[in-house]
C-alpha positions in Angstrom: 11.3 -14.2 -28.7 11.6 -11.2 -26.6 14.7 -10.9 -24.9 14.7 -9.5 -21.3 18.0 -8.2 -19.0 16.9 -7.9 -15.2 19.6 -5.4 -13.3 18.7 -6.3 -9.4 21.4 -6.4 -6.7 19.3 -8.9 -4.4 19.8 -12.1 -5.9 16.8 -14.1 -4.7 14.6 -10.5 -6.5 16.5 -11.1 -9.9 16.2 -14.4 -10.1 12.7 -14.4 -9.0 11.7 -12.0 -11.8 13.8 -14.1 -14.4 11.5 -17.5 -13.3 8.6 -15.3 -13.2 8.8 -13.7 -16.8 10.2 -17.4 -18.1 6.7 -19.1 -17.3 5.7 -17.4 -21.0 7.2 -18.9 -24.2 7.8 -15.8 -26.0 10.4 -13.8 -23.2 13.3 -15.4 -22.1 16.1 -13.0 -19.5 19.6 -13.2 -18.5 19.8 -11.4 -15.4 22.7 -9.5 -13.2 23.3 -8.5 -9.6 26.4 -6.3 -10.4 25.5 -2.7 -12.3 29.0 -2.3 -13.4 29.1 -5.6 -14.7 26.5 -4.3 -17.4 29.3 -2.3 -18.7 31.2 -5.4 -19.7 28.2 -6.7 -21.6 26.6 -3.1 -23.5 29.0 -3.1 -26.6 28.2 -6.9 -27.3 24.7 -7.8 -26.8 21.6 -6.0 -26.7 18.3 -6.9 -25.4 14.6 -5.7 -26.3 14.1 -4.6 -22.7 16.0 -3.6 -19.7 14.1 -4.3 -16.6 16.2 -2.4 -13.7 16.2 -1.9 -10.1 16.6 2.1 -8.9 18.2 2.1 -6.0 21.3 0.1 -6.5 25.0 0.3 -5.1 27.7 1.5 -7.4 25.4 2.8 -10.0 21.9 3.6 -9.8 19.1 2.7 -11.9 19.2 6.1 -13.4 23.0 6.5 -14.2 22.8 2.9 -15.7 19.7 3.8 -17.9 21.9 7.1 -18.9 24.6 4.6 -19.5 22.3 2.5 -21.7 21.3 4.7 -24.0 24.0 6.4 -24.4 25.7 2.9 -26.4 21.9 1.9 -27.1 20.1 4.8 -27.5 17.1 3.1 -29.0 16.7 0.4 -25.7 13.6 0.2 -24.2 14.2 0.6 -20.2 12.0 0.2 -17.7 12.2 0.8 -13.8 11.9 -1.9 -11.6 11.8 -1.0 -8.1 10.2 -1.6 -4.3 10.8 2.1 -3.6 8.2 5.4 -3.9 9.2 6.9 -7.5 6.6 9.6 -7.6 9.5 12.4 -6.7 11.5 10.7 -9.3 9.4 9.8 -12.1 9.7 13.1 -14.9 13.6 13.2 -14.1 13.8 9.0 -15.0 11.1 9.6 -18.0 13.3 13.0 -19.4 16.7 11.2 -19.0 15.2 8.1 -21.4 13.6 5.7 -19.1 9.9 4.4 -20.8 8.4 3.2 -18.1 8.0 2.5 -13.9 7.2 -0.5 -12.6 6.2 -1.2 -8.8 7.5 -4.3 -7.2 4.0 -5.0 -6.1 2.6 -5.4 -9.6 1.1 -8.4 -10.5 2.9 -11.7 -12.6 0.4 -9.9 -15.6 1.4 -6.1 -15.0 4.9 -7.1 -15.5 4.7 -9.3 -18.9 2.5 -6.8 -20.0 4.8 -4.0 -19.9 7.4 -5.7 -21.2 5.7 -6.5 -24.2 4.5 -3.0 -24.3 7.9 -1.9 -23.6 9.1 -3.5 -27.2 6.5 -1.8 -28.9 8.3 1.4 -27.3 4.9 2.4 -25.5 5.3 4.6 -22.2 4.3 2.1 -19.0 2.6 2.7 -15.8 1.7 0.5 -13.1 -1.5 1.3 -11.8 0.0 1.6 -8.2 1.7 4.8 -10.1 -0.8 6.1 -11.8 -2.8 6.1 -8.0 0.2 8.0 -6.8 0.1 10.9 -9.4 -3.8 10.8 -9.4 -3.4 12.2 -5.7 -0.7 14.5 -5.9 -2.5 16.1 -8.9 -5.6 16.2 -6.6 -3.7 17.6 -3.7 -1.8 20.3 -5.4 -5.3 22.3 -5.9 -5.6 22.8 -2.5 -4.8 25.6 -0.3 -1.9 25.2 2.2 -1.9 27.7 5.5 -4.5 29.7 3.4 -1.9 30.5 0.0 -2.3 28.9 -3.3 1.3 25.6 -2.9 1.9 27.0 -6.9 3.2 30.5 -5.8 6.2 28.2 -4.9 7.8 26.0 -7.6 10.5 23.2 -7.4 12.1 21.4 -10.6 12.4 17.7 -10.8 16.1 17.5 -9.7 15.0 19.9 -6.4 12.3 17.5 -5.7 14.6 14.4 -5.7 17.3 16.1 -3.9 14.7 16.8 -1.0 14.0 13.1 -1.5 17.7 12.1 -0.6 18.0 14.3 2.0 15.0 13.2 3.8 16.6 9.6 3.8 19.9 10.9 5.4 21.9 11.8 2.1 24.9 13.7 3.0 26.1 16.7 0.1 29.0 14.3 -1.0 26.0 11.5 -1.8 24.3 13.5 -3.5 26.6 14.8 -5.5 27.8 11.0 -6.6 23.9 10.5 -7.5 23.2 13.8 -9.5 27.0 13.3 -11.0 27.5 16.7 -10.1 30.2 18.3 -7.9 29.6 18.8 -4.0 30.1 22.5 -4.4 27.2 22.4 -7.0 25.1 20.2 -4.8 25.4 23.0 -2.1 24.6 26.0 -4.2 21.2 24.0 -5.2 20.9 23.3 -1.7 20.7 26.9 -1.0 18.6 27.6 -4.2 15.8 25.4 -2.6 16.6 26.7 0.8 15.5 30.2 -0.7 12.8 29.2 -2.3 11.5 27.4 0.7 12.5 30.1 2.9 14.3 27.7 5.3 17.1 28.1 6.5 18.4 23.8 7.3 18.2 20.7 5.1 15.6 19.0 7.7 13.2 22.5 7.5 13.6 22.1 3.5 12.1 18.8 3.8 9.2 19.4 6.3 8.5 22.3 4.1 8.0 20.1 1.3 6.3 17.7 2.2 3.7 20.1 4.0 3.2 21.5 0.6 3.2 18.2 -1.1 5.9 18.7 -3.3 7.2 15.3 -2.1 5.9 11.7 -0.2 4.9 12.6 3.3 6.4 9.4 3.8 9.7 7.7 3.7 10.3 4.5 2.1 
């Protein structure tokens, strides 16, 4: 029997997954609406897969993966979400996480990677794999007539952009990256330089004209 923990803070979402995974004999999931309740439960009980929302209050998907592994370092995580992951998806792989999972996959994506997930084999949805097919495609091409690879941003640059574009202030940012504001701000200008912009709205036009990040919100 594989044993499943769904992290979701909408209740009807969690509990929807739990009945959907259920239908098959061999998985059977406890589920929780409250990240820092997960804390409570780490040091008792394991599971053979960790199904988890990102974008959570309290504690992120990411921080509660890090969390995760840092009392289970062998559990087999995978990210859950409704959200666009593409600027997010090599900092949740390098900090543990095996696998990304749109909320739009189907009933069979879903058991599929779970039971892939045990085997500790790296999971894509296909919706994903779409996703990095066309920013590999678009990143060959010129932008205002210079090669986009003359400038580079890191993973943690690209999600910062990410956050700002939805409205994150530095002190947000700072509780998401666990950093300090006053590091936040000297990245912030890192990028800024890079970019050769001189605001935190210019930084993210500027990025997503060179498609370092969605051109879209979500």
């Amino acid at each position: 029997m594989i044993s499943v923990l769904v992290v979701d803070d909408h209740v009807a979402v969690g509990l929807g997954t739990k009945a959907l995974i259920e239908r098959y004999d061999d998985i059977e999931a406890d589920v929780f609406h409250d990240s820092e309740e997960i804390r409570e439960v780490m040091h008792n009980k394991q599971y053979d897969v960790y199904l988890i929302d990102l974008q959570m209050p309290k504690i992120n998907g990411l921080e509660l993966s890090k969390y995760i592994l840092s009392v289970q370092p062998e559990a087999a995580i995978l990210i859950f979400t409704g959200f666009d992951v593409l600027a997010h998806y090599n900092l949740l792989i390098d900090n543990g996480v095996l696998g990304v999972l749109s909320k739009t996959s189907s009933e069979k994506e879903v058991v599929n990677a779970i039971r892939h997930a045990v085997k500790k084999e790296v999971v894509l949805s296909h919706q994903l794999v779409r996703q990095l097919r066309i920013v590999e495609n678009a990143s060959n091409i010129n932008v205002e007539g210079e090669m986009k690879n003359i400038i580079s941003l890191n993973d943690e640059e690209k999600m910062i952009l990410v956050e700002v574009g939805k409205g994150k202030t530095n002190r947000e940012l700072a509780e998401i990256l666990n950093l300090s504001q006053r590091s936040v701000e000297y990245k912030l200008t890192d990028i800024f330089h890079k970019l050769q912009v001189s605001s935190r709205m210019e930084a993210v036009q500027k990025a997503k004209e060179l498609w370092f990040i969605p051109t879209i919100n979500f």
